[in-house]
MILOZA-581623 format. One record per residue (C-alpha): x, y, z; residue number from 1. Coordinates in steps of 0.2 Angstrom, whole numbers, plus 5000, padded with zeros to 4 digits. Layout:
<rec px="X" py="Y" pz="Z" i="NUM"/>
...
***
This chain:
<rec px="4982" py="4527" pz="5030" i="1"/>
<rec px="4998" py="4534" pz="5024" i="2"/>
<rec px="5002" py="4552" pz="5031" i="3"/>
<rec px="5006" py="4567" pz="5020" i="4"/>
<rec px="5006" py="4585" pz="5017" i="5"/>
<rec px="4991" py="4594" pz="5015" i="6"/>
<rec px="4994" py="4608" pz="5002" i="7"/>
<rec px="4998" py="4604" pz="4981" i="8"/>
<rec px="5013" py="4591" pz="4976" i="9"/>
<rec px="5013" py="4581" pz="4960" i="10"/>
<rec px="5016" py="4564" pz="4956" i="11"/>
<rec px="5033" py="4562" pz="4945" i="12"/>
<rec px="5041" py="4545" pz="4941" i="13"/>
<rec px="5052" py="4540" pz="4953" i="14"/>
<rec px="5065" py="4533" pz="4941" i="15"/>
<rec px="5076" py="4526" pz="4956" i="16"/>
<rec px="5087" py="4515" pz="4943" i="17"/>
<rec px="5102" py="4512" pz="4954" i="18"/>
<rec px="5091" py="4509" pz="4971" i="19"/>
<rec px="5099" py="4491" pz="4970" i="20"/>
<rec px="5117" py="4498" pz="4966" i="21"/>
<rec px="5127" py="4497" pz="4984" i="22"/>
<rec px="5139" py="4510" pz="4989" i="23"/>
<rec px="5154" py="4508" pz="4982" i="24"/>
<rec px="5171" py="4517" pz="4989" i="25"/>
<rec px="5180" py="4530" pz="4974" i="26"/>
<rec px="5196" py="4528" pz="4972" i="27"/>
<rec px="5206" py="4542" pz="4977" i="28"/>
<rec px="5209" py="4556" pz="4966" i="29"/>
<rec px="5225" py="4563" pz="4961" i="30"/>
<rec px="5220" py="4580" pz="4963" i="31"/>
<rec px="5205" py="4588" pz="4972" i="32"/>
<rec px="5200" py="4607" pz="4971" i="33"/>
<rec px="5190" py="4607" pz="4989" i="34"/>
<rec px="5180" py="4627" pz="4989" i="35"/>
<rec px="5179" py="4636" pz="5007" i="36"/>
<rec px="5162" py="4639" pz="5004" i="37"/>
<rec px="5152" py="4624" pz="5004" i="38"/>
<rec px="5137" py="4629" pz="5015" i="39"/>
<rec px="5125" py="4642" pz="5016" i="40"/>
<rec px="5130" py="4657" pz="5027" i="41"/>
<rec px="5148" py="4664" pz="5026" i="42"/>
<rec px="5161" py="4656" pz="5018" i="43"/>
<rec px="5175" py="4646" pz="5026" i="44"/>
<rec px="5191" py="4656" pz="5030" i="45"/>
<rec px="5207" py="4648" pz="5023" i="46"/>
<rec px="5221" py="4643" pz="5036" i="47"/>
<rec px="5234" py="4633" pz="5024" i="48"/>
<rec px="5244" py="4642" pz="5010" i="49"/>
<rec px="5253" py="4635" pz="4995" i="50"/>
<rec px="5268" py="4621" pz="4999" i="51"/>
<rec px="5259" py="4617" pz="5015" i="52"/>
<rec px="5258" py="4597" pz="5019" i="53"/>
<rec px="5242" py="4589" pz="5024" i="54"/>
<rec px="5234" py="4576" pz="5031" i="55"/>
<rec px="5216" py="4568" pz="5028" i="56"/>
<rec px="5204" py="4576" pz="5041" i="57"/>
<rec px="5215" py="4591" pz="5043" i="58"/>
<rec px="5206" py="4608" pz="5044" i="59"/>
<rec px="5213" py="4618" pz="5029" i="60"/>
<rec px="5198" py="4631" pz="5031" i="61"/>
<rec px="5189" py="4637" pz="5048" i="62"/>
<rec px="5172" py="4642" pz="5050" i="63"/>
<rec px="5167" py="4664" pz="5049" i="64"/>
<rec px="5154" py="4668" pz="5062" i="65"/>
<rec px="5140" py="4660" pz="5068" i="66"/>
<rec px="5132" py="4653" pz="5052" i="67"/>
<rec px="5146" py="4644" pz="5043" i="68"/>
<rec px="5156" py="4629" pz="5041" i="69"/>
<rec px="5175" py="4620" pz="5045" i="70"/>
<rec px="5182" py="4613" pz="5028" i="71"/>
<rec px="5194" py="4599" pz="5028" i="72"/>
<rec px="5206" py="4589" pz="5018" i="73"/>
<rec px="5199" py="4574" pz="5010" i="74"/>
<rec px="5214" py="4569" pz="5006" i="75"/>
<rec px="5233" py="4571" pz="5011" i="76"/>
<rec px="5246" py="4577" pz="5000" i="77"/>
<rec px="5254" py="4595" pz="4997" i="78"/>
<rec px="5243" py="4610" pz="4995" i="79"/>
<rec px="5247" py="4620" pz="4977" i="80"/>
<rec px="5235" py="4635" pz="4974" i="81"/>
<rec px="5222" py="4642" pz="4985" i="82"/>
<rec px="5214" py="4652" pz="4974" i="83"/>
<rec px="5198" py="4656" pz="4964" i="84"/>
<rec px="5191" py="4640" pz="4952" i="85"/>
<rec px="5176" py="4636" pz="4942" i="86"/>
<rec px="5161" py="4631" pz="4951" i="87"/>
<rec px="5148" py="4618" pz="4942" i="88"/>
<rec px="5141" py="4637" pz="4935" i="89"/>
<rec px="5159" py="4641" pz="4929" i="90"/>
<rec px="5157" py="4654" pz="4943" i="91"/>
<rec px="5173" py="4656" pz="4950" i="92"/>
<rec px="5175" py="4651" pz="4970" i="93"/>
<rec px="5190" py="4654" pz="4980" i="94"/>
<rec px="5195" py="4635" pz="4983" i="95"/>
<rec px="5211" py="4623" pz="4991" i="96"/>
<rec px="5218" py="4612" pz="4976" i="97"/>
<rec px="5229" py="4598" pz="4986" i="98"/>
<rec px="5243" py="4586" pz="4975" i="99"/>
<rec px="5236" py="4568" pz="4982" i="100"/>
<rec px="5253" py="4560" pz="4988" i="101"/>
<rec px="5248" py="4542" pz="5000" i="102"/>
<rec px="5235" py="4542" pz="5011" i="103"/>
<rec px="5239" py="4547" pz="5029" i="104"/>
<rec px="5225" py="4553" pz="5040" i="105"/>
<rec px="5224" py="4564" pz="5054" i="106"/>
<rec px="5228" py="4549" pz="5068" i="107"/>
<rec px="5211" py="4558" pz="5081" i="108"/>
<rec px="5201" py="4551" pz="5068" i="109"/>
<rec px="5194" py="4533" pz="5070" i="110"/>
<rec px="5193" py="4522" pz="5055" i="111"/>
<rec px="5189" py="4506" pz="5060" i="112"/>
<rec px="5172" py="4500" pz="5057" i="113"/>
<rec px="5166" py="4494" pz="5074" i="114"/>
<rec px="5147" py="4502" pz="5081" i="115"/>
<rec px="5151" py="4513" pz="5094" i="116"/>
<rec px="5133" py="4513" pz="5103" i="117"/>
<rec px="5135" py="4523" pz="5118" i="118"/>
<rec px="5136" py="4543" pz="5119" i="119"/>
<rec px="5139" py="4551" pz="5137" i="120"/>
<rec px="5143" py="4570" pz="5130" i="121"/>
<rec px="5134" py="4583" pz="5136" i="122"/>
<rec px="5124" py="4593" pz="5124" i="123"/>
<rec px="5136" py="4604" pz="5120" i="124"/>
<rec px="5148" py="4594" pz="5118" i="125"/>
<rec px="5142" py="4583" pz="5106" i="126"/>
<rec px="5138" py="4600" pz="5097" i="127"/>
<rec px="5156" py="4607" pz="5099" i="128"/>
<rec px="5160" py="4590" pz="5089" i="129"/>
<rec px="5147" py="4592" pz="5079" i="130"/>
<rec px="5152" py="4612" pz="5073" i="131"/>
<rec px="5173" py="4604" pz="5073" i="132"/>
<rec px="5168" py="4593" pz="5061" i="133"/>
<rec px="5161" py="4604" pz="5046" i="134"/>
<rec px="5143" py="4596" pz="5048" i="135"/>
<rec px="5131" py="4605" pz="5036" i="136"/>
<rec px="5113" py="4595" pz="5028" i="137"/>
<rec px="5120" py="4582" pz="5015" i="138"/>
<rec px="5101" py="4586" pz="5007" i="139"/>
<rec px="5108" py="4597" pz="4997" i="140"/>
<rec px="5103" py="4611" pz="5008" i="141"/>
<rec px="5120" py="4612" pz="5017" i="142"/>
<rec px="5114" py="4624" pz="5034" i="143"/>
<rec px="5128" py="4621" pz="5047" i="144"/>
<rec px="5122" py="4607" pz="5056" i="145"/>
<rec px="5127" py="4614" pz="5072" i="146"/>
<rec px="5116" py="4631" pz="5070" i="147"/>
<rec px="5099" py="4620" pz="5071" i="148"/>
<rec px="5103" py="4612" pz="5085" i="149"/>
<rec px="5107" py="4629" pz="5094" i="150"/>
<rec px="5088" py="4630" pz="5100" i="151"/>
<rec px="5085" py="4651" pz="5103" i="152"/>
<rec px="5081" py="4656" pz="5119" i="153"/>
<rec px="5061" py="4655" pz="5120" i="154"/>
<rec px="5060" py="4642" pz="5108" i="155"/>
<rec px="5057" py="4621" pz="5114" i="156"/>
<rec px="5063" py="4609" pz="5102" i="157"/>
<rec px="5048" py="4595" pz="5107" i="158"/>
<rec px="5052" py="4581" pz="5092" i="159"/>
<rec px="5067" py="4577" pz="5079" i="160"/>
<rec px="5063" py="4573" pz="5060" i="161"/>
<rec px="5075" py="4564" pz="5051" i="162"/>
<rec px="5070" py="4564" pz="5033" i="163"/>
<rec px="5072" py="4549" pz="5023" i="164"/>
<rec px="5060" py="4555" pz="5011" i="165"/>
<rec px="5073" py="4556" pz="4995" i="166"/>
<rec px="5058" py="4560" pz="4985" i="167"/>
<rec px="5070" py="4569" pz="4971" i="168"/>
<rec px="5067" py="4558" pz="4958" i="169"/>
<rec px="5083" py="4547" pz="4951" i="170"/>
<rec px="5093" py="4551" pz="4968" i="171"/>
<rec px="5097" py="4534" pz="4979" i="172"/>
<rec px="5111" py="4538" pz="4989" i="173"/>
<rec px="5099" py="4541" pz="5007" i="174"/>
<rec px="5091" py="4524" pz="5002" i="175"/>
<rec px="5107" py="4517" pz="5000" i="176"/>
<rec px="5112" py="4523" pz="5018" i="177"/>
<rec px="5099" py="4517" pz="5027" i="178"/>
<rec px="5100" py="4499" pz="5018" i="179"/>
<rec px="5117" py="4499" pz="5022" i="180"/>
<rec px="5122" py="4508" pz="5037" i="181"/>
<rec px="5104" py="4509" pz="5046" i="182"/>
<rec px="5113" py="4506" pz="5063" i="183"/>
<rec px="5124" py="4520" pz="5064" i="184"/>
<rec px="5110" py="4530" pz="5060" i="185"/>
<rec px="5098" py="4526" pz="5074" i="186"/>
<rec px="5114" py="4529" pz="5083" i="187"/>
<rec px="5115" py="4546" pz="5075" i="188"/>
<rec px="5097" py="4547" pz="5079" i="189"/>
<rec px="5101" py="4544" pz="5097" i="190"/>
<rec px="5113" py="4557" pz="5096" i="191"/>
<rec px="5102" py="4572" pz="5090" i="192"/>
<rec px="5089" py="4567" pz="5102" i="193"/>
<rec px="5102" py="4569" pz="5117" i="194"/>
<rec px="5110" py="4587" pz="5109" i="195"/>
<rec px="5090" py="4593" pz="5108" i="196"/>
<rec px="5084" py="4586" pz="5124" i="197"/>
<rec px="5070" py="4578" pz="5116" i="198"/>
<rec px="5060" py="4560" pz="5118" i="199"/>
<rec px="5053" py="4559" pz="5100" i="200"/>
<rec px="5062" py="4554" pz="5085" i="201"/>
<rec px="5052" py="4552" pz="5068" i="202"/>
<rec px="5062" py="4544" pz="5053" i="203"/>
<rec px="5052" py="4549" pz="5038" i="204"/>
<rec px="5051" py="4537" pz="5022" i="205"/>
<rec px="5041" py="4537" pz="5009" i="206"/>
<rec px="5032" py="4522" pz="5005" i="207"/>
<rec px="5042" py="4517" pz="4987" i="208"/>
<rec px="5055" py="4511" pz="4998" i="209"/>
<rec px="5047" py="4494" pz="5007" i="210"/>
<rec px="5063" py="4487" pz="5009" i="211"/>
<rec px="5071" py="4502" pz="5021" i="212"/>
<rec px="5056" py="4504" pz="5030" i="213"/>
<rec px="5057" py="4486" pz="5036" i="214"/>
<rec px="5075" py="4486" pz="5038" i="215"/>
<rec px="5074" py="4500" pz="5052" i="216"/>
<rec px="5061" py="4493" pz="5059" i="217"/>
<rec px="5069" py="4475" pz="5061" i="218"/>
<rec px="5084" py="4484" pz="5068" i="219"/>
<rec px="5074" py="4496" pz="5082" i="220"/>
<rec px="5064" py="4479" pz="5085" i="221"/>
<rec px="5082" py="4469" pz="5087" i="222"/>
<rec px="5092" py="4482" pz="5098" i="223"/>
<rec px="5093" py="4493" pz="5110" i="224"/>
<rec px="5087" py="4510" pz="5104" i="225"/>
<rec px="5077" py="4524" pz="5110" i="226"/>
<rec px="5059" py="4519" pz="5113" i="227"/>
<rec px="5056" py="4535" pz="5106" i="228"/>
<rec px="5064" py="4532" pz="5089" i="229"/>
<rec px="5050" py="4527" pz="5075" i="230"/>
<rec px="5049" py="4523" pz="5057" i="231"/>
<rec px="5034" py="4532" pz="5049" i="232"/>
<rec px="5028" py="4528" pz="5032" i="233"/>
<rec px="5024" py="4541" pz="5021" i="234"/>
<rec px="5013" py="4543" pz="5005" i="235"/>
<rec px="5024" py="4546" pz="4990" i="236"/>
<rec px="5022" py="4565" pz="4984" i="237"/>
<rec px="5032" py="4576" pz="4979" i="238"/>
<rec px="5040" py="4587" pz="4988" i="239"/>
<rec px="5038" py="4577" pz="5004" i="240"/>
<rec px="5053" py="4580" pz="5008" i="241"/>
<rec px="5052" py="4597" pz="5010" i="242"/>
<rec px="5056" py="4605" pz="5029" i="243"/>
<rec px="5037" py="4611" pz="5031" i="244"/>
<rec px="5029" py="4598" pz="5021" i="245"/>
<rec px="5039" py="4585" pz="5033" i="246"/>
<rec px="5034" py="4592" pz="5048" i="247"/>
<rec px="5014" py="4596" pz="5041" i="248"/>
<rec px="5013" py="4578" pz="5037" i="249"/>
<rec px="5021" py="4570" pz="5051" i="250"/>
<rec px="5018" py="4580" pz="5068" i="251"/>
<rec px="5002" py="4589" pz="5057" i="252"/>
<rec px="5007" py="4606" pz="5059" i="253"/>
<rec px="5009" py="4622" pz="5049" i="254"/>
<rec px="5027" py="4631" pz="5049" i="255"/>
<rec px="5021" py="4651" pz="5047" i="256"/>
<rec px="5026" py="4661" pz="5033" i="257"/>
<rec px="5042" py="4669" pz="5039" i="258"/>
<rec px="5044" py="4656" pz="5053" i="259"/>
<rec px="5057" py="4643" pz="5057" i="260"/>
<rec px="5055" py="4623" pz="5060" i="261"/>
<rec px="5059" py="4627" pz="5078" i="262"/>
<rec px="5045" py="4638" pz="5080" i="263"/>
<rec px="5032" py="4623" pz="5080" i="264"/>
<rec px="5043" py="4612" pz="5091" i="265"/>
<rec px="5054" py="4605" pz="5076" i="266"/>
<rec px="5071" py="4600" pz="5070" i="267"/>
<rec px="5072" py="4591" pz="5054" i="268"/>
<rec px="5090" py="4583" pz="5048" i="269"/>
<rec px="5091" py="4572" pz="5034" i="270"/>
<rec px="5101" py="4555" pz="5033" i="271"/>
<rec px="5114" py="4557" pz="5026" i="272"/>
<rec px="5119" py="4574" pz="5039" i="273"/>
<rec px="5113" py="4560" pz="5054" i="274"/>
<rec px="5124" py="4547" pz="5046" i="275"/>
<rec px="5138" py="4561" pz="5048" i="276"/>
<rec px="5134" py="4568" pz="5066" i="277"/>
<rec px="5137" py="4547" pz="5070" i="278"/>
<rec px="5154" py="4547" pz="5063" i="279"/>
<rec px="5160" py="4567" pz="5069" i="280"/>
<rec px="5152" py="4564" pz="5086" i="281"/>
<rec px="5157" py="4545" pz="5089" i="282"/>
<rec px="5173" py="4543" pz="5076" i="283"/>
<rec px="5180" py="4560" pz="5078" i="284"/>
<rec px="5179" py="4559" pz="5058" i="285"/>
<rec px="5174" py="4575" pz="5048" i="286"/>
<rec px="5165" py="4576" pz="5031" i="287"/>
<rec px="5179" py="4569" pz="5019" i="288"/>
<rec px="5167" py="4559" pz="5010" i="289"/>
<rec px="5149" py="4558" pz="5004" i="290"/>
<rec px="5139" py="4545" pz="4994" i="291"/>
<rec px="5135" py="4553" pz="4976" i="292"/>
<rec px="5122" py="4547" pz="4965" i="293"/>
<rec px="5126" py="4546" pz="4948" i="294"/>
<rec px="5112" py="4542" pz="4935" i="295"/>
<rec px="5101" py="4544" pz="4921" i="296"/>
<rec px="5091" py="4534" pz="4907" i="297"/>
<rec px="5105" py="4530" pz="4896" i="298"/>
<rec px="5119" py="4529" pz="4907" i="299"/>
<rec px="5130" py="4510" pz="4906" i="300"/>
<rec px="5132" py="4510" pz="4927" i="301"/>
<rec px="5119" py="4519" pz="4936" i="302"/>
<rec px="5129" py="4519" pz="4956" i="303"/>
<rec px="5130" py="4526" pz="4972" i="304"/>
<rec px="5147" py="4532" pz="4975" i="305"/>
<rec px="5158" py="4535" pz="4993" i="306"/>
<rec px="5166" py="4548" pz="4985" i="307"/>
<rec px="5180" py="4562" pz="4992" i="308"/>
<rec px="5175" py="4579" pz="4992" i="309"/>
<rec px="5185" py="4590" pz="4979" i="310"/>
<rec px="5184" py="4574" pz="4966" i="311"/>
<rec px="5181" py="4582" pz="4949" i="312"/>
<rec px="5164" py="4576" pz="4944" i="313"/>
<rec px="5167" py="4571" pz="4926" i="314"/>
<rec px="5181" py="4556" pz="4937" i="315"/>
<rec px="5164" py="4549" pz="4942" i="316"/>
<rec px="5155" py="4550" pz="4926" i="317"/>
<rec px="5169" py="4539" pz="4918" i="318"/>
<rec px="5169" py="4526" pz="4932" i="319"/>
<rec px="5150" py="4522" pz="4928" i="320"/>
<rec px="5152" py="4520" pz="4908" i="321"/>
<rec px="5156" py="4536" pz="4902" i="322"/>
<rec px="5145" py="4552" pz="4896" i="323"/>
<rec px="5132" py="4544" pz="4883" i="324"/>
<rec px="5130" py="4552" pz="4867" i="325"/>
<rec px="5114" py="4555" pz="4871" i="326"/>
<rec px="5116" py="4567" pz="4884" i="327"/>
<rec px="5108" py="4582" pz="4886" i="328"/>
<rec px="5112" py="4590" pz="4900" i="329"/>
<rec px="5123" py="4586" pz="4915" i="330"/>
<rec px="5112" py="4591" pz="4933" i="331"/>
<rec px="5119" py="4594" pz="4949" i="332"/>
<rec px="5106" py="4585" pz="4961" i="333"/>
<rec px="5088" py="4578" pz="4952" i="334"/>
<rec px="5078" py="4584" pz="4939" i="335"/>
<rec px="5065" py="4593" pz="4948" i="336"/>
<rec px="5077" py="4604" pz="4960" i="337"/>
<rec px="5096" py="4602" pz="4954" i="338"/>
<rec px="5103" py="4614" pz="4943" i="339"/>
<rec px="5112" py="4610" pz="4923" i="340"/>
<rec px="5130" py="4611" pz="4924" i="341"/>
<rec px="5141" py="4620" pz="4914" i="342"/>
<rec px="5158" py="4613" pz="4919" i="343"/>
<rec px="5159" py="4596" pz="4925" i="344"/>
<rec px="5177" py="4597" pz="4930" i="345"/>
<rec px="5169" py="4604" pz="4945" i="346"/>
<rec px="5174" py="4597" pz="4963" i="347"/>
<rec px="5163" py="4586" pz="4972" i="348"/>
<rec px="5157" py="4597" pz="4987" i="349"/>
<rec px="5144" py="4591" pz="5004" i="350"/>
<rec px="5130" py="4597" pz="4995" i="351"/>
<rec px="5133" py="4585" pz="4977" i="352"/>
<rec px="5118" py="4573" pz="4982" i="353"/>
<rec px="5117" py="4567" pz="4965" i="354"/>
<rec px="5123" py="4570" pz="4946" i="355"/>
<rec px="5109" py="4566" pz="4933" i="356"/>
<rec px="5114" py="4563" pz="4914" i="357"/>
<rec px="5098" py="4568" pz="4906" i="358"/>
<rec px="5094" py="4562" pz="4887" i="359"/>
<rec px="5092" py="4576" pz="4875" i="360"/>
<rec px="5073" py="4572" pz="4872" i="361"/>
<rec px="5070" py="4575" pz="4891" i="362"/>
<rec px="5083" py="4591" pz="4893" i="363"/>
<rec px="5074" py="4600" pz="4881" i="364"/>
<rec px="5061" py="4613" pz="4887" i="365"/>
<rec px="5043" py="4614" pz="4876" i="366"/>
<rec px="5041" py="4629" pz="4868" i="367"/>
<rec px="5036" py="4645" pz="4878" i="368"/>
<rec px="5017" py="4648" pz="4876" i="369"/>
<rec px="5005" py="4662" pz="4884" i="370"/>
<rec px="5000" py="4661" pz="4900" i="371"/>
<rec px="4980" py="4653" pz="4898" i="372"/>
<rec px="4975" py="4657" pz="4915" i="373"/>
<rec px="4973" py="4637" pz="4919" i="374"/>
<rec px="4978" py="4639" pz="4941" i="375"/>
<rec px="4989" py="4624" pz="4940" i="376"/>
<rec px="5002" py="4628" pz="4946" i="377"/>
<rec px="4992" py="4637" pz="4960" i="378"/>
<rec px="4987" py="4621" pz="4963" i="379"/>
<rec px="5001" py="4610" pz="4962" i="380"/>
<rec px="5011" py="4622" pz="4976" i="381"/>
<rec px="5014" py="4615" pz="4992" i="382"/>
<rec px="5017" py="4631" pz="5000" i="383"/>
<rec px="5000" py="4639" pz="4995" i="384"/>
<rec px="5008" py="4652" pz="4984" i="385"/>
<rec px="5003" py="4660" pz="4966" i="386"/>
<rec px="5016" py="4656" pz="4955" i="387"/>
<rec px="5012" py="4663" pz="4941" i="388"/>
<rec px="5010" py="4680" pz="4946" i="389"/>
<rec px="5027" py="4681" pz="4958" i="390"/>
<rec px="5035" py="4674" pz="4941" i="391"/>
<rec px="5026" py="4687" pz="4933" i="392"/>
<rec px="5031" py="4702" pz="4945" i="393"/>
<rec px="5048" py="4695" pz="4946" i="394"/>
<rec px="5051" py="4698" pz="4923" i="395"/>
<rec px="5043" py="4714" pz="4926" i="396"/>
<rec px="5055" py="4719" pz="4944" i="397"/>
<rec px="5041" py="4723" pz="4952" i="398"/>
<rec px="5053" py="4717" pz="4970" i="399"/>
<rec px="5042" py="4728" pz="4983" i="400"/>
<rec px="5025" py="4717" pz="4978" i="401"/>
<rec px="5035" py="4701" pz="4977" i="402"/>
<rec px="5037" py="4703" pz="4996" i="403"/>
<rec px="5021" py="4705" pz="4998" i="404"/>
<rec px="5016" py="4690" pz="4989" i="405"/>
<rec px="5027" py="4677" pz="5000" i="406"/>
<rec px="5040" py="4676" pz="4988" i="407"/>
<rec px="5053" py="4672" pz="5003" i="408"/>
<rec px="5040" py="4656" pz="5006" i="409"/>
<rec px="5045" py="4648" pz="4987" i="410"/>
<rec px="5056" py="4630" pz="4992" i="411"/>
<rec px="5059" py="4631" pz="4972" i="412"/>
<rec px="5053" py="4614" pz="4973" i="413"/>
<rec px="5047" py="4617" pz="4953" i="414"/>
<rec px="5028" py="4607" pz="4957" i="415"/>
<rec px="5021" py="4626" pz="4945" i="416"/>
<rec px="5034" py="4623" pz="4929" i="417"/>
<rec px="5033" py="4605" pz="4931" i="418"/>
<rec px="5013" py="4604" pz="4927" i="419"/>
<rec px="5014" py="4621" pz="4918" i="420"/>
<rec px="5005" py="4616" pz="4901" i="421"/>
<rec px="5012" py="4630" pz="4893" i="422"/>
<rec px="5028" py="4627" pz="4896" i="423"/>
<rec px="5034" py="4643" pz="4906" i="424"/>
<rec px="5049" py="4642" pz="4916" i="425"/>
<rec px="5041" py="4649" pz="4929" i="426"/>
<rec px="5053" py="4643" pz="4943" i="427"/>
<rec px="5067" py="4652" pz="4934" i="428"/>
<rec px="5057" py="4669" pz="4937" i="429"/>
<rec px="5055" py="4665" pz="4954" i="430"/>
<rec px="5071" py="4660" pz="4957" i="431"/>
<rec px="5077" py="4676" pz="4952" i="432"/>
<rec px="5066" py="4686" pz="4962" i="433"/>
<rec px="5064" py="4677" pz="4977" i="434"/>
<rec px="5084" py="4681" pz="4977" i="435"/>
<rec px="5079" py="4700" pz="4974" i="436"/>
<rec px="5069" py="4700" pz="4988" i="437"/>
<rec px="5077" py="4691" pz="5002" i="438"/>
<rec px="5094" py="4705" pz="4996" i="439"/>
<rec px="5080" py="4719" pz="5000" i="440"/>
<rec px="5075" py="4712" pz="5018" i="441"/>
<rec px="5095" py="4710" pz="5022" i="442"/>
<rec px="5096" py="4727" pz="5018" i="443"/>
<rec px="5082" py="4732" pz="5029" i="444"/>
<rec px="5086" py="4719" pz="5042" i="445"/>
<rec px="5105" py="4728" pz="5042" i="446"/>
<rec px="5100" py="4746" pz="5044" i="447"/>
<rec px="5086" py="4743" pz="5057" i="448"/>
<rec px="5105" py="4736" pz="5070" i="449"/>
***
C-alpha cells in the first residue's frame, strides 16, 4: 500500500504538461540583476561595487550571520549598479546588475561533465563547501542548506528525506532532474548522509511519476551506492511534499507544533538542493544556475529551463512562444502556493522553481460569499488547524488569539481556499496574520536575551 500523510490534503490535477520536455541550457543573458537576498534569514552583504570585473562563480555577496547565504556571479562581465530593483511584487530589493561580456568562469570550478563518485571530506568539510557555495532549498523554501545540516547539540539526525515529491501542480523541473541526472543525485544523497552521520536515506516520490521511480531504482540496482539509500513510492496528495507531511508519511511520525524536523530524527532536502550539494561539494561549483519550469494551459512550449540566476523572467517567457493572449495572471512557482507576479522583468532567483501562465477563466477568483459554516477547509488541512477562524481573527487583528490558535503551524499550502465553496480567500488572511504573529514572538523572543 502506497504511504502518505495522515491529516487533510486534496486531490488537484496534476497538469504536468512539460514532464516529457528535457532540460534545456538558456542562453546567457545580456544583463542579469542578481538580489543579495535570496534566502530566508538575513540578506547577503554586497562585496563588489560599480566598474568592478567578474567572473562566473565569483562571490559578489557574503553571507550575514548564521542564518544566511553567499550570492554569486552567474555570469562574467562588468558590474554597473548595486542598488535597489523591483522584485516579482515591484518590491524594491537591494540587487548586483552585471554587463555580460564572454563567459569566463572562476578556474576552481569544475565544468566538465564526468561522475565524480567518491567523497572522503570530513563532515565539516563537506559543510564548509556546502555554506561556500551559496546552497539554500531549490523548493522554493530557500533555508541555507548548510544551517540544517548543523544538527544542535541534543538533537540525533537518525534518517535523510530527500523530497521528490513535486506535488505543486504544473511544476516539472525535480522530475526532470531525477530523469536526467538521477546519478549525481544519489551521489548528492551519499553526501548528505556522510555530513549527518546517518545510514538511512529515503527518496520520496509520488506515484504519478512511474518512470523516475524506476529509473532510481535501476540505477541503485546497477551501481554502487549506499545500501542505505531507497526509492519510496508515495500516494499522490497534496501537500505531500510538505516537511511534516514528508516525514508523517514516510518515517510515520508527527513534527510537534513549534518543533523542528530534527526533533524527530529528520532532515528533509529536496532534489534539486541535493543535485546542487553534488556539484558544490564534488565540482567546487556554486548556484549559477537552476532548472525553471515554465508553463501553463495555453502556452506554445511548455519547458524545463537550465536557466542563470538574475535572467529576467519575461527572456524565458519568449523563448517558450511568447505570453498568450489568454493570460491571466503570471505565477511565481504553482498554482496552489506561488504568488501572481506583478513585474515580470524580475530576476530569476534560487527559489524560481517554476513560472505559470494562467488563463484568464482560471486566474479569476469566484465571487466572495458568507462563510456557511461547511468545516472543509478544517478538513482538507494537513496540519490539523481551523482555517476559517485564524482567517477570521487575522481581518479582525485579533494577533494575541492567532498565537494561540497555531497560526505559526500554517505551511500556506492553500488545501482551505482551494475547497472553500464560497470562495473566501482564506489563505490570504492567514498569510497576513501568520506574518503578524511570528513578528510578535521575534519581539518577545528578542527581549527575553
Amino acid at each position: 500500500m502506497l504511504k502518505t500523510f495522515r491529516l487533510g490534503g486534496v486531490h488537484p490535477h496534476d497538469y504536468k504538461i512539460s514532464r516529457d520536455a528535457a532540460i534545456r541550457v538558456f542562453d546567457v543573458p545580456q544583463t542579469v540583476t542578481i538580489p543579495l537576498g535570496q534566502h530566508i534569514g538575513a540578506p547577503a552583504t554586497a562585496t563588489v561595487q560599480k566598474g568592478d570585473k567578474v567572473r562566473v562563480g565569483d562571490v559578489i555577496g557574503t553571507a550575514t550571520g548564521f542564518v544566511s547565504a553567499n550570492i554569486h556571479s552567474s555570469v562574467s562581465g562588468t558590474v554597473t549598479s548595486v542598488d535597489t530593483v523591483p522584485d516579482g511584487a515591484n518590491l524594491r530589493k537591494l540587487s548586483v546588475t552585471i554587463a555580460v561580456e564572454g563567459d569566463e568562469w572562476n578556474p576552481e570550478i569544475d565544468r566538465a561533465d564526468t561522475l565524480i563518485k567518491e567523497c572522503t571530506l570530513e563532515p565539516k568539510e563537506i559543510i564548509a563547501r556546502i555554506a561556500a557555495a551559496g546552497i539554500v532549498g531549490l523548493g522554493g523554501a530557500t533555508f541555507p542548506t548548510q544551517v540544517k545540516l548543523s544538527v544542535p547539540p541534543g538533537k540525533v539526525a537518525e534518517a535523510l528525506i530527500i523530497n521528490g515529491v513535486e506535488c505543486e501542480p504544473y511544476l516539472t523541473a525535480d522530475y526532470r532532474l531525477m530523469m536526467e541526472r538521477g546519478e549525481e543525485l544519489l551521489v548528492g544523497c551519499e553526501i548528505l548522509m556522510r555530513a549527518l552521520g546517518v545510514e538511512e536515506c529515503y527518496i520520496g516520490i509520488e506515484n504519478n511519476k512511474p518512470e523516475a521511480i524506476k529509473h532510481l531504482n535501476d540505477i541503485l540496482a546497477g551501481g554502487s551506492y549506499h545500501k542505505g539509500i531507497r526509492v519510496v513510492p508515495l500516494k499522490m496528495r497534496y501537500p505531500q511534499g510538505g516537511e511534516k507531511q514528508l516525514i508523517a508519511a514516510i518515517m510515520k511520525r508527527e513534527v510537534p507544533s513549534g518543533a523542528l524536523p530534527i526533533d524527530v530524527g529528520a532532515v528533509v532536502q529536496n532534489v534539486g538542493t541535493t543535485y546542487a550539494v553534488y556539484q558544490a561539494v564534488q565540482k567546487r561549483r556554486p548556484i549559477v544556475d537552476r532548472v525553471v519550469t515554465v508553463t501553463g494551459k495555453s502556452l506554445a512550449h511548455p519547458s524545463n529551463l537550465l536557466v542563470r540566476i538574475g535572467t529576467p523572467i519575461s527572456s524565458l517567457i519568449e523563448a517558450c512562444g511568447g505570453m498568450p493572449e489568454d493570460t491571466g495572471k503570471v505565477i511565481n512557482g504553482g498554482p496552489m502556493m506561488g504568488r501572481a507576479m506583478a513585474n515580470i522583468e524580475a530576476p530569476v532567483t534560487k527559489g524560481t522553481s517554476g513560472v505559470l501562465l494562467m488563463d484568464e477563466k482560471s486566474s479569476v477568483r469566484g465571487t466572495e460569499m458568507p462563510c456557511i459554516s461547511c468545516a472543509k477547509c478544517v478538513d482538507v488541512c494537513p496540519m490539523g488547524l481551523e482555517p476559517y477562524l485564524i482567517s477570521k481573527l487575522s481581518r479582525l487583528g485579533r494577533y494575541d488569539r492567532l498565537e494561540r490558535e497555531r497560526t505559526a503551524d500554517c505551511i500556506e499550502c492553500g488545501c482551505c481556499s482551494f475547497t472553500c465553496p464560497s470562495n473566501l480567500p482564506l489563505l490570504d488572511y492567514i498569510r497576513l496574520g501568520k506574518a503578524e504573529t511570528m513578528k510578535l514572538i521575534r519581539a518577545r523572543q528578542a527581549q527575553a536575551k
